[in-house]
C-alpha positions as CSV (number, residue, x, y, z in Angstrom):
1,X,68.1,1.5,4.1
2,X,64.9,2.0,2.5
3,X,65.1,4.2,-0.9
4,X,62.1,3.1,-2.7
5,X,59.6,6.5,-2.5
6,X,56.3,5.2,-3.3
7,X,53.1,8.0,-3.4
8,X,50.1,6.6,-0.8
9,X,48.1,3.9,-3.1
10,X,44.6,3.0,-1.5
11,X,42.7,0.2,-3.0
12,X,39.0,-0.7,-1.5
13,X,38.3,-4.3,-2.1
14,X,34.5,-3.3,-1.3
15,X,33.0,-0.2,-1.8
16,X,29.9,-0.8,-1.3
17,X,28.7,-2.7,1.8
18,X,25.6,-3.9,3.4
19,X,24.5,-4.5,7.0
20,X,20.9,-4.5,9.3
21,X,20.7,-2.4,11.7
22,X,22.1,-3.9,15.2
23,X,24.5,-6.3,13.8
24,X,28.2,-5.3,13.3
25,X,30.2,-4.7,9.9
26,X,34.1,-4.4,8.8
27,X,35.1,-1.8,6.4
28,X,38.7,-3.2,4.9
29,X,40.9,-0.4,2.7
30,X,44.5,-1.8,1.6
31,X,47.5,0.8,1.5
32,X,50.7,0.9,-0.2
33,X,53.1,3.6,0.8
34,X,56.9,4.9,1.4
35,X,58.1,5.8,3.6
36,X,55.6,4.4,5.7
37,X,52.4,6.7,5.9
38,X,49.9,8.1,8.6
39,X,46.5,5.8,8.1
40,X,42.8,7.3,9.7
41,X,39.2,7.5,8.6
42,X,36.9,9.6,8.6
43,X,33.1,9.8,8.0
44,X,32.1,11.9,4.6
45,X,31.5,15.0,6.4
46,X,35.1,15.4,7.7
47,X,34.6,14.2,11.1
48,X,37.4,11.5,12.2
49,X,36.5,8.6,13.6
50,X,38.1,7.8,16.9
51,X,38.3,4.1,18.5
52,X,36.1,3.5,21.0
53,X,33.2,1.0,22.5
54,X,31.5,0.9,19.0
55,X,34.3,1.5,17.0
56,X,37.8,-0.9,16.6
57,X,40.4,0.6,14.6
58,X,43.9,-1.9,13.7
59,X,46.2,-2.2,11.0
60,X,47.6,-5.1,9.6
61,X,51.1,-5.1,8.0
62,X,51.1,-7.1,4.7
63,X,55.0,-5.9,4.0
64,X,57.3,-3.1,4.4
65,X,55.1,-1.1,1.6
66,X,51.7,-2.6,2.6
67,X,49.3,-2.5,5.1
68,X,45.6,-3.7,5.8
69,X,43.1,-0.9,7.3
70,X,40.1,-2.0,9.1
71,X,37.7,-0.7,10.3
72,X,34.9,-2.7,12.4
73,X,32.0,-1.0,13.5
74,X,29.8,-2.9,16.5
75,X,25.6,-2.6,17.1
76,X,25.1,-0.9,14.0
77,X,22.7,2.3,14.0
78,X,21.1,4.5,11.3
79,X,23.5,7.0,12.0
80,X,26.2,4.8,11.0
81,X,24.9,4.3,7.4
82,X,26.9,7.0,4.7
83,X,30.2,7.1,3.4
84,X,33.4,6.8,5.2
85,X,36.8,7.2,3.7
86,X,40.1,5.5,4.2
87,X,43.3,7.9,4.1
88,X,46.6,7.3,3.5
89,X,49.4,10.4,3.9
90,X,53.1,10.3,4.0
91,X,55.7,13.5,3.0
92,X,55.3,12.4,-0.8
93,X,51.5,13.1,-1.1
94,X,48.2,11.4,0.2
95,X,45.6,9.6,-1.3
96,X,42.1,8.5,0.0
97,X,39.6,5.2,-0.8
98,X,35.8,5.6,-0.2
99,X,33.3,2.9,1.2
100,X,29.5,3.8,1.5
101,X,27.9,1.6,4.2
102,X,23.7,0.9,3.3
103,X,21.5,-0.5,5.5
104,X,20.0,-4.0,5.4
105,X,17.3,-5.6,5.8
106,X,17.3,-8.5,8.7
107,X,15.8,-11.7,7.2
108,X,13.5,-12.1,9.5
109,X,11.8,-8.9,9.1
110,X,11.5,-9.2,5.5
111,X,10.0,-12.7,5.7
112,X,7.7,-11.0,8.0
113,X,6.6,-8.2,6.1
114,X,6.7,-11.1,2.8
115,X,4.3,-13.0,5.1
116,X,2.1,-9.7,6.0
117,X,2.2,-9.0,2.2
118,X,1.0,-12.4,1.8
119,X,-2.0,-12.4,3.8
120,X,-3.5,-9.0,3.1
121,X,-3.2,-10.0,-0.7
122,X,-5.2,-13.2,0.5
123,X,-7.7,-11.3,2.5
124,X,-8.6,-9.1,-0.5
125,X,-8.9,-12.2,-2.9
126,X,-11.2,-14.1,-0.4
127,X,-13.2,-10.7,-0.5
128,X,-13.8,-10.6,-4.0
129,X,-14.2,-13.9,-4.5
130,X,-17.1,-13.5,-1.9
131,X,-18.5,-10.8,-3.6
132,X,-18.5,-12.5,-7.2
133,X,-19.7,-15.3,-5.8
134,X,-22.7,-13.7,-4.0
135,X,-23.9,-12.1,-7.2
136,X,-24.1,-14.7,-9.4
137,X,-27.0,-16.8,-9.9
138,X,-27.4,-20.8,-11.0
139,X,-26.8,-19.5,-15.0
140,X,-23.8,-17.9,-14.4
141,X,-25.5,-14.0,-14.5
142,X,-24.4,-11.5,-12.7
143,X,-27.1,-9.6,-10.8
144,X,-27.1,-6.8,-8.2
145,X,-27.4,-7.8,-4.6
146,X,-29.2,-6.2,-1.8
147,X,-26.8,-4.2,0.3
148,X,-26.3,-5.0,3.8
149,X,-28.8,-1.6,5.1
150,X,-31.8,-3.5,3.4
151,X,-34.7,-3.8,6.1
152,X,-36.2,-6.9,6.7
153,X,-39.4,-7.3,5.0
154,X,-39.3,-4.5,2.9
155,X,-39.9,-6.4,-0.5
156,X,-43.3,-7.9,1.3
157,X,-44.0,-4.2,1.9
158,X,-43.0,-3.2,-1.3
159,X,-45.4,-6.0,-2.6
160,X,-48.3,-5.0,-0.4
161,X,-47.8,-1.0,-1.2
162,X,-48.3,-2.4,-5.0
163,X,-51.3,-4.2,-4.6
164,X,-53.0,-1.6,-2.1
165,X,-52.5,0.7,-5.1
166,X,-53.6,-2.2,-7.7
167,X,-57.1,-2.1,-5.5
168,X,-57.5,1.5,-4.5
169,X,-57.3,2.0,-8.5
170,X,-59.7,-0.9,-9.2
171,X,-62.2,0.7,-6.1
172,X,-61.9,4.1,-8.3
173,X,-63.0,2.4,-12.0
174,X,-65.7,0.9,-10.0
175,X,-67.1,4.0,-8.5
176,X,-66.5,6.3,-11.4
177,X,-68.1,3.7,-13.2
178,X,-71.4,3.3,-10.9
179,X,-71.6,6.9,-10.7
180,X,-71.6,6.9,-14.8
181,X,-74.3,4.6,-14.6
182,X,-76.5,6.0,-12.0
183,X,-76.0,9.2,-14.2
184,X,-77.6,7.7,-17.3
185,X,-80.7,5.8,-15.7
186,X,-81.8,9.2,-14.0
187,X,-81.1,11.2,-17.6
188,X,-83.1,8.2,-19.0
189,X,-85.8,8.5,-16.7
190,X,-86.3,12.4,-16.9
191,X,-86.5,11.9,-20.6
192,X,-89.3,9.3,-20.8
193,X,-91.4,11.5,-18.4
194,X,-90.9,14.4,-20.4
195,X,-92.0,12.7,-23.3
196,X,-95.2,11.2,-21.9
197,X,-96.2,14.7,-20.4
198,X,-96.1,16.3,-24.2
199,X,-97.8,13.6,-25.7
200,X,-101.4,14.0,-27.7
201,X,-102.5,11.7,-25.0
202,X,-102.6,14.1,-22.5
203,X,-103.8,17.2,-24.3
């Protein structure tokens, strides 16, 4: 006859555990008790977990005070990530071990997003080094380029605008300056034939 009275003891060899999404994962709580004790679990909002197609509940029996808890979880979902507790009760007290379950990443996705990461970085270095390179000239100085809305032909237009004004402005100087001139010849004549009209000559 058993007379050892031992208080539930959980231990949690891991209590924190990681798995991806789809794949399956064992939660493990150890238990020492006596006499021997009731063992469930239960998710951290009270609700008890109950075997099933997704869940596998067994017990293994390390000696007459000990047993192994497990709990293995198949096709993992994101409902399944949060805490779940192991508990241990017998008519001396009860006792209680928590495990918090994360989600994972799987390899393969984060080599992919590594690899997507990877490229856009690339894309955005070619870029600039397109852009840097385009506005430099032989000497190493930057300069500003044309953007890409630029009309053909508009620096030859530019150009002819330029020297259209250049010979409208020369056109001008050369009329103002005729019309100058054609201005003192006929003040120059008027005055010579005023002159001769009052001389003694002609009285």
């Amino acid at each position: 006859m058993d007379t050892r009275y031992v208080h539930p003891l959980v231990q949690v060899p891991n209590q924190l555990v990681g798995a991806p999404v789809l794949t399956d994962v064992t939660l493990v709580c150890n238990v020492e008790a006596s006499p021997k004790a009731i063992n469930y679990w239960q998710r951290e909002n009270g609700e008890m977990i109950i075997a099933g197609d997704r869940y596998v509940l067994t017990e293994k029996e390390v000696n007459m005070y000990a047993m192994e808890m497990v709990l293995h979880i198949r096709r993992l979902q994101t409902s399944d990530f949060g805490g779940y507790k192991c508990i241990s009760k017998n008519s001396i007290g009860d006792t209680e071990g928590t495990i918090r379950l994360y989600e994972m990443e799987r390899p393969g996705k984060k080599n992919q997003r590594e690899d997507d990461n990877e490229v856009t970085k690339n894309e955005a270095s070619y870029k600039e080094s397109r852009q840097e390179d385009g506005s430099r000239n032989q000497n190493g100085r930057l300069y500003k380029e044309r953007g890409s809305d630029t009309e053909p032909g508009s620096g030859c237009q530019s150009l002819i605008i330029y020297h259209n004004t250049i010979l409208m402005l020369f056109i001008t100087l050369l009329v103002t300056f005729a019309t100058s001139a054609r201005r003192a010849t006929i003040t120059t004549a008027t005055t010579t034939t005023t002159a001769r009209t009052h001389s003694p000559s002609n009285l």
